[in-house]
C-alpha positions as CSV (number, residue, x, y, z in Angstrom):
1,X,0.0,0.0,0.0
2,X,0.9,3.3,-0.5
3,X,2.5,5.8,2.3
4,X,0.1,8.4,3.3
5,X,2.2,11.4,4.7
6,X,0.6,14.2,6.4
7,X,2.4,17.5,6.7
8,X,3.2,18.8,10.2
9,X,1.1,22.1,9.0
10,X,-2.5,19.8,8.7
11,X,-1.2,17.7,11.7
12,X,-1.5,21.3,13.6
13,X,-4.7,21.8,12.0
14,X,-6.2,18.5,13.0
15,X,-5.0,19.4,16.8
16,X,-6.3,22.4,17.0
17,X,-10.1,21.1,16.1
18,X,-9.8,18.1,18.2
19,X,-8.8,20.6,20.9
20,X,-11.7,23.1,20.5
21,X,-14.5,20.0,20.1
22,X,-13.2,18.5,23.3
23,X,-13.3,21.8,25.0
24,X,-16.6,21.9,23.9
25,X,-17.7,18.9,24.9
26,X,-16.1,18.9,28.1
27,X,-18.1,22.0,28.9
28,X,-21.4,20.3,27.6
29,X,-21.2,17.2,30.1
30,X,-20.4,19.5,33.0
31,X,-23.6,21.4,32.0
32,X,-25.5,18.3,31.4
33,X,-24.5,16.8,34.7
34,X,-25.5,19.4,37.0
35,X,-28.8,20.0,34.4
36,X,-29.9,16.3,35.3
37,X,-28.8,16.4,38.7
38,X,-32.1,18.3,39.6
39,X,-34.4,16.0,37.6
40,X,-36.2,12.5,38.5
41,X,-33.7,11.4,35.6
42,X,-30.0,12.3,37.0
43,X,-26.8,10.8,34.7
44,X,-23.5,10.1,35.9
45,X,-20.8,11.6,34.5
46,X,-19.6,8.6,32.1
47,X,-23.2,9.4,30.9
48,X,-22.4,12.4,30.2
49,X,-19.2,12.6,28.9
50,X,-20.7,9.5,26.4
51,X,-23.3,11.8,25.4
52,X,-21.5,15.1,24.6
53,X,-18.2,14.0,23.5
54,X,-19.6,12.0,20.9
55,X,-22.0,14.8,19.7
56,X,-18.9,17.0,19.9
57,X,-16.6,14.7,17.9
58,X,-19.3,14.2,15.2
59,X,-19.2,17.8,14.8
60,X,-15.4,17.5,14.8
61,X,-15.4,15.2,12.3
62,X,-17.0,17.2,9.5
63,X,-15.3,20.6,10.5
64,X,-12.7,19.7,7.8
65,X,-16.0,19.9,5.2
66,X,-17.2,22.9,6.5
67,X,-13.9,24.7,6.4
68,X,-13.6,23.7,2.9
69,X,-17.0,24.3,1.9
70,X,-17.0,28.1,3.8
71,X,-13.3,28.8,1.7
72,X,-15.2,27.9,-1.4
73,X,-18.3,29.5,-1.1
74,X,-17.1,33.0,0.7
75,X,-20.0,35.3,2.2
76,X,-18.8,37.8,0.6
77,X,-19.0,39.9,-2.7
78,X,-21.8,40.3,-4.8
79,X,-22.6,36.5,-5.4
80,X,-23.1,36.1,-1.3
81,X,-26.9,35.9,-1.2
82,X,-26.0,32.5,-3.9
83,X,-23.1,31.2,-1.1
84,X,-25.6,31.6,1.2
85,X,-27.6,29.6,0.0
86,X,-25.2,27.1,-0.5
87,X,-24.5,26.9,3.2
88,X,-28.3,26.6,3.9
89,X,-27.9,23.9,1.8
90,X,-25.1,22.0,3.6
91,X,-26.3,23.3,6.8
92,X,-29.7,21.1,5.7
93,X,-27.8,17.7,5.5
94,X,-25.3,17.9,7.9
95,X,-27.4,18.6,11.1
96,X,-30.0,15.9,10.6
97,X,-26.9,13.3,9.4
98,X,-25.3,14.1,13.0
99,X,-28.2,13.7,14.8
100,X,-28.8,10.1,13.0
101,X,-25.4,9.1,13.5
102,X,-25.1,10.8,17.7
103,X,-28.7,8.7,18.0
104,X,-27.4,5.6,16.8
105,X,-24.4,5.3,19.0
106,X,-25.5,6.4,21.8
107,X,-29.1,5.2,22.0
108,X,-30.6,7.7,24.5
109,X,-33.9,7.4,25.9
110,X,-35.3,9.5,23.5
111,X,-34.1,8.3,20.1
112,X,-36.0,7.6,17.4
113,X,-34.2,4.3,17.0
114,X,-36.8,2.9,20.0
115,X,-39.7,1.9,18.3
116,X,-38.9,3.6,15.5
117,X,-40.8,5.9,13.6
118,X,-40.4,8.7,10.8
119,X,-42.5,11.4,13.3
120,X,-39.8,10.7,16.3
121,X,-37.1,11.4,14.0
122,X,-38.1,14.5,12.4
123,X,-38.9,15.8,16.1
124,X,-35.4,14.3,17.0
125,X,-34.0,16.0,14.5
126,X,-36.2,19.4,15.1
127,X,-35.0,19.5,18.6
128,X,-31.8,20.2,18.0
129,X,-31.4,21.9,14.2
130,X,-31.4,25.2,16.8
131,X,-27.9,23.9,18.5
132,X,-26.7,22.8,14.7
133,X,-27.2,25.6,13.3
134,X,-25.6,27.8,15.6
135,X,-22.4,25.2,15.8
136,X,-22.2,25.7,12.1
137,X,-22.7,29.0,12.3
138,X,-19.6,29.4,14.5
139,X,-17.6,27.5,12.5
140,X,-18.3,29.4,9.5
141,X,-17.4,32.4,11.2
142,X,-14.4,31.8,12.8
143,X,-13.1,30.7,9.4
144,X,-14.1,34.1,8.2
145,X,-12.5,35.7,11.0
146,X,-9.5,34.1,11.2
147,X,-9.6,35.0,6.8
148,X,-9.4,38.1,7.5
149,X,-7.4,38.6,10.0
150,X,-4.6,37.1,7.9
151,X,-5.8,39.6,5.0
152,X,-5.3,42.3,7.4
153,X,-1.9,41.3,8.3
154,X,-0.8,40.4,4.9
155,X,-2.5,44.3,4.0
156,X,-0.6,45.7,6.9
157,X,3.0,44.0,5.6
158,X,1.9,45.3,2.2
159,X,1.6,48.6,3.6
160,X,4.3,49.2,5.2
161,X,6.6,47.7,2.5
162,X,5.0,50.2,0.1
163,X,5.9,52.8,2.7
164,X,9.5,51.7,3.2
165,X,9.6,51.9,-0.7
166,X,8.1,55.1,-0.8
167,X,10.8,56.6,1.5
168,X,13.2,54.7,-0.3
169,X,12.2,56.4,-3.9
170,X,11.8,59.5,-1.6
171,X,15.3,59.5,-0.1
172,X,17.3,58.0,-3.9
173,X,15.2,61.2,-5.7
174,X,16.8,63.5,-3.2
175,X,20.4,62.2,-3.4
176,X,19.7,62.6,-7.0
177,X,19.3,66.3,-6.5
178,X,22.2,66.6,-4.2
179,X,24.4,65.1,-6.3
180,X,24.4,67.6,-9.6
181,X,24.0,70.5,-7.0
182,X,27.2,69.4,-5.2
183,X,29.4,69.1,-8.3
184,X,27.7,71.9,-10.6
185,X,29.1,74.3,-7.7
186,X,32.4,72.4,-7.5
187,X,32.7,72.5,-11.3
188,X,32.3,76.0,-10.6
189,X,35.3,76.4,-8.1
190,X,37.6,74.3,-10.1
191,X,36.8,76.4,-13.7
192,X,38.5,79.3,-11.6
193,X,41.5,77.2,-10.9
194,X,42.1,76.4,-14.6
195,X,43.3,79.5,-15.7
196,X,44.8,80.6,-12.4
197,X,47.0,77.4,-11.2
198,X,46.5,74.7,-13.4
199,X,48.6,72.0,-11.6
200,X,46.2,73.0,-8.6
201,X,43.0,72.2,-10.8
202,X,44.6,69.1,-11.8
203,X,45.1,67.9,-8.4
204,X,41.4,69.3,-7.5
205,X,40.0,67.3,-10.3
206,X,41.9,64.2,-8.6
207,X,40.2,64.9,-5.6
208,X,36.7,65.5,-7.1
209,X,37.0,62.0,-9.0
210,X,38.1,60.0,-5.6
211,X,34.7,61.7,-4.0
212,X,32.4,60.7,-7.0
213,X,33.8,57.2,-6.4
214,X,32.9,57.2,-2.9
215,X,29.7,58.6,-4.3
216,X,28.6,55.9,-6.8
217,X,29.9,53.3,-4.0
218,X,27.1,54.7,-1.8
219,X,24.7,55.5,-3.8
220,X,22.2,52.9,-2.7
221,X,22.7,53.6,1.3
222,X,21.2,56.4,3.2
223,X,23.0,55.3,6.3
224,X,26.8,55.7,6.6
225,X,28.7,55.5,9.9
226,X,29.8,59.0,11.3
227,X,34.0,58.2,10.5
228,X,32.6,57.4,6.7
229,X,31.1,60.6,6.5
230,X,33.7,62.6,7.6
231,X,36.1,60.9,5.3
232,X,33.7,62.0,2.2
233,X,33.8,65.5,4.1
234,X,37.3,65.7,4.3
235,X,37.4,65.2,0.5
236,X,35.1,67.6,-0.2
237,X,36.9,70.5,1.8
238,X,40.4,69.6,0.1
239,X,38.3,70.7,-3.2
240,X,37.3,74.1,-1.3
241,X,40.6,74.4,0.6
242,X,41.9,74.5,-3.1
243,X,39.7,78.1,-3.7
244,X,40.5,79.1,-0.1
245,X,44.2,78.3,0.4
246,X,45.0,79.3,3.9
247,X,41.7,80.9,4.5
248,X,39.6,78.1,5.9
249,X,40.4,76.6,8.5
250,X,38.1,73.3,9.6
251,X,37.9,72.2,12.9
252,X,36.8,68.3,14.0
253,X,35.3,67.8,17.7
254,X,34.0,64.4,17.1
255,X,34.6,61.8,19.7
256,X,36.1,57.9,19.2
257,X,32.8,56.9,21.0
258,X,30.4,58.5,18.2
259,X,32.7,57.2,15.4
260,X,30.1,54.8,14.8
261,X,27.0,56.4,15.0
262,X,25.0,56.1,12.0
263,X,23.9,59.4,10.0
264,X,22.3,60.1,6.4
265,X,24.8,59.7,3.5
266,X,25.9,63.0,2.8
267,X,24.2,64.7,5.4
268,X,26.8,67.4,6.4
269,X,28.6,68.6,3.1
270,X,25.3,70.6,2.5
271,X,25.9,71.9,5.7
272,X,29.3,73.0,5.4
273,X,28.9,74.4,1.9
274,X,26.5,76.5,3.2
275,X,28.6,77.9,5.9
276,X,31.4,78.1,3.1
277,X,29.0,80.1,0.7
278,X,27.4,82.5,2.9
279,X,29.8,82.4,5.6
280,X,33.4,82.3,5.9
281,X,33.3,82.5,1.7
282,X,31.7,86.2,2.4
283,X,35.0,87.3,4.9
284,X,38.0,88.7,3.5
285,X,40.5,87.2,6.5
286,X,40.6,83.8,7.2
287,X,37.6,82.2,8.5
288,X,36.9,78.7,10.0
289,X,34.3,76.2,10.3
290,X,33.7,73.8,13.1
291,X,32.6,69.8,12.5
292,X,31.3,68.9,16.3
293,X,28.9,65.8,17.1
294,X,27.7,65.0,20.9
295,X,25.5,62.3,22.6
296,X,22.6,62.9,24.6
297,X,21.2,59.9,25.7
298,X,19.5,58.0,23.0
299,X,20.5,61.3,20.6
300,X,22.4,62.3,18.4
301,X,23.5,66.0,17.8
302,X,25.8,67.4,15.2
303,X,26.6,70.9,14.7
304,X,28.3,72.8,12.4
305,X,29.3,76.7,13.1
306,X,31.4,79.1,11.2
307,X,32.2,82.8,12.2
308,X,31.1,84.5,9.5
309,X,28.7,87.2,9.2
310,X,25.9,85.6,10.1
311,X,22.3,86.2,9.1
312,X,21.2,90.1,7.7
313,X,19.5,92.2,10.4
314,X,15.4,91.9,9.9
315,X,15.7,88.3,9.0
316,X,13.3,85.9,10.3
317,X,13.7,84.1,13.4
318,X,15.9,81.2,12.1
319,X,13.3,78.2,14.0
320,X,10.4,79.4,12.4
321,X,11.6,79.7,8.5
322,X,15.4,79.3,8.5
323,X,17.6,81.5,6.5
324,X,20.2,80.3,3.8
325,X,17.3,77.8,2.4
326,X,18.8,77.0,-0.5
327,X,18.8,73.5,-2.2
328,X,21.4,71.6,-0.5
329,X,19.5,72.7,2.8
330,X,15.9,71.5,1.5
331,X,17.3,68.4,0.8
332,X,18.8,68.0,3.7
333,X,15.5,68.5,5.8
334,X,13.9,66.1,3.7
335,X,16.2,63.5,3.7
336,X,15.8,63.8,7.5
337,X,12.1,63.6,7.8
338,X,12.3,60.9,5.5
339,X,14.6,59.1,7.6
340,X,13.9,59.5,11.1
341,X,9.8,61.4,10.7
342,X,9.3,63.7,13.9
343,X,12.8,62.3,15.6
344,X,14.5,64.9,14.1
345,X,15.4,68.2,13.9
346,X,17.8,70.7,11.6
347,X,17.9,74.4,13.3
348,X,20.0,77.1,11.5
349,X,21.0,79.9,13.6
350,X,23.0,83.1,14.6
351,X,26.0,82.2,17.2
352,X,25.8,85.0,19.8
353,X,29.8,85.6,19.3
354,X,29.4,86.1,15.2
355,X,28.5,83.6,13.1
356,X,26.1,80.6,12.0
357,X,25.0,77.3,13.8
358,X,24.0,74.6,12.1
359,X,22.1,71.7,14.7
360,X,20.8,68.8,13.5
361,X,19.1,66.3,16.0
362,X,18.5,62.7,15.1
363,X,17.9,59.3,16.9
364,X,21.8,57.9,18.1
365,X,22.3,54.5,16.3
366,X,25.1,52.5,16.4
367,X,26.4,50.8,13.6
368,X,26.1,46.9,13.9
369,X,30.1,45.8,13.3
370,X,32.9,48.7,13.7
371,X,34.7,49.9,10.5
372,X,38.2,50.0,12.7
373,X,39.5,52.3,10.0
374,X,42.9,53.6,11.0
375,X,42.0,56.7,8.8
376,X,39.2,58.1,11.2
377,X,41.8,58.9,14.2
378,X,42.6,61.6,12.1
379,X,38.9,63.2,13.1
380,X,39.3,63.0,17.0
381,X,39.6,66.5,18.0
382,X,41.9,68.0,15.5
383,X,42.5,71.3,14.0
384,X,43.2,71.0,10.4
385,X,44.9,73.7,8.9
């Protein structure tokens, strides 16, 4: 003969329904004990347990059918008044067929199998069409419930990968931008090299492709750890050191500890162009720019400040509508909200003693295995001239 095997998933399923039916009829003999117990007519509990169980299990028995039959006819849609029907229908044969079957094994007083006759069957039967119908109802419903509740996992799963691809298309379409913005403007500083110093451009333009590598290598991850974007950083303001010479100084305040942390992909050379644009790029003796990044608790803050001139008298209060909201800045907020939703914050403001601060506040993440590059000592606190 051939080996039947039954998967481990319909083993489960098989459990479960012997489980609930005996539950059931557990409850049922209890009931009908203490029911009896105050008649002329009481029943032990073997009686009992006789009685229900195997009502119970004879109702177990075809819950596989009813499954089956509710999955294929689904109240639901616009053919549900036809289902419906269709479950009348079963409903029809299957309660009188378990009442046969319950009064054949266990023969109680009142079956129709003692002195047997069609009127004692039909009011066998009548008597308890209320109980079968309600059982069948249940089972039919539960099947629907438990239908969907799985469709409204499945929906929420659905959801929220649409939303994580949403943010995903969000974030890649803002890189995008930030990208040509980034190296229109350096184009622009190393056209005024070309002329000037070209063994300076040429270097510059060595630079510029070593960052556009690092570029491409990222260009699919919107998290970086904080010593990878200071490396891209550092690239960036050779290119602007180029322009500058000795009139830029950048200083790093960025602890071992926090080396690790994970921030956007390219989140502070929008930053510090900024400051270099309409800050230190403004002054006509040397300026400098200041790369700092602290933990508070579970945060993360970065700042970057410069001592330029700061924002023009009469401009808005920098909280409510920042000043200097240019591209790379707009981006930058986005990419944020993107990222981390309300968690977040970018301020730009004035710094009492001259100049601008730029804070940006963001949920403090470590990254999952440490880089170890010996490169990012070179950030620990230094002053690079």
């Amino acid at each position: 003969m051939k080996r039947v095997d039954i998967s481990p998933q319909a083993l489960y399923k098989i459990g479960i329904i012997f489980a609930v039916w005996s539950a059931y009829g557990l409850l049922c003999s209890w009931q009908a004990h203490y029911w009896y117990a105050f008649t002329p007519m009481p029943k032990s509990w073997p009686e009992c347990f006789k009685s229900e169980l195997t009502y119970a299990y004879s109702w177990g028995i075809v819950t596989p059918v009813i499954l089956w039959w509710s999955q294929r006819f689904r109240l639901e849609g616009p053919r549900w008044p036809r289902h419906l029907l269709a479950h009348v229908g079963l409903l029809v044969i299957l309660v009188p067929a378990i009442k046969i079957c319950y009064d054949l094994i266990v023969r109680p007083p009142n079956s129709a199998f003692y002195m047997f006759s069609w009127a004692k069957l039909l009011r066998s039967v009548e008597m308890t069409f209320d109980t079968g119908t309600l059982l069948y109802s249940v089972v039919v419903g539960v099947e629907h419930a438990f239908v969907y509740y799985r469709r409204y996992q499945m929906g929420l799963t659905k959801s929220s990968q649409l939303q994580t691809q949403l943010v995903q298309a969000q974030l890649q379409a803002l890189k995008m931008q930030l990208h040509p913005h980034f190296l229109f403007n350096t184009l622009h500083s190393i056209t005024a090299l070309v002329h000037e110093d070209p063994e300076l451009a040429e270097r510059t333009i060595a630079r510029l492709s070593e960052l556009l590598r690092l570029f491409l290598a990222n260009s699919t991850i919107h998290e970086v750890p904080l010593s990878e974007e200071l490396r891209i950083l550092d690239l960036y303001l050779e290119i602007e050191r180029a322009r500058f010479e000795d009139r830029l100084r950048v200083i790093y305040d960025v602890p071992q500890s926090l080396r690790d942390a994970m921030v956007p992909n390219l989140v502070l050379q929008p930053l510090v162009e900024n400051s270099i644009r309409h800050g230190v790029g403004r002054r006509s003796e040397p300026g400098w720019i200041a790369i700092a990044a602290e933990r508070y608790a579970e945060t993360l803050v970065l700042r970057i400040t410069d001592n330029g001139a700061g924002f023009a008298a009469g401009s808005k209060d920098p909280e409510d509508q920042p000043v200097h909201q240019g591209m790379g800045l707009g981006i930058t907020r986005g990419r944020l909200e993107s990222l981390y939703g309300p968690h977040q914050s970018l301020v730009v403001r004035n710094v009492p003693a001259g100049g601008v601060e730029a804070r940006i506040t963001m949920p403090f993440r470590q990254q999952n295995s440490s880089t170890g590059n010996e490169a990012d000592a070179q950030f620990q606190s230094t002053d690079r001239g």
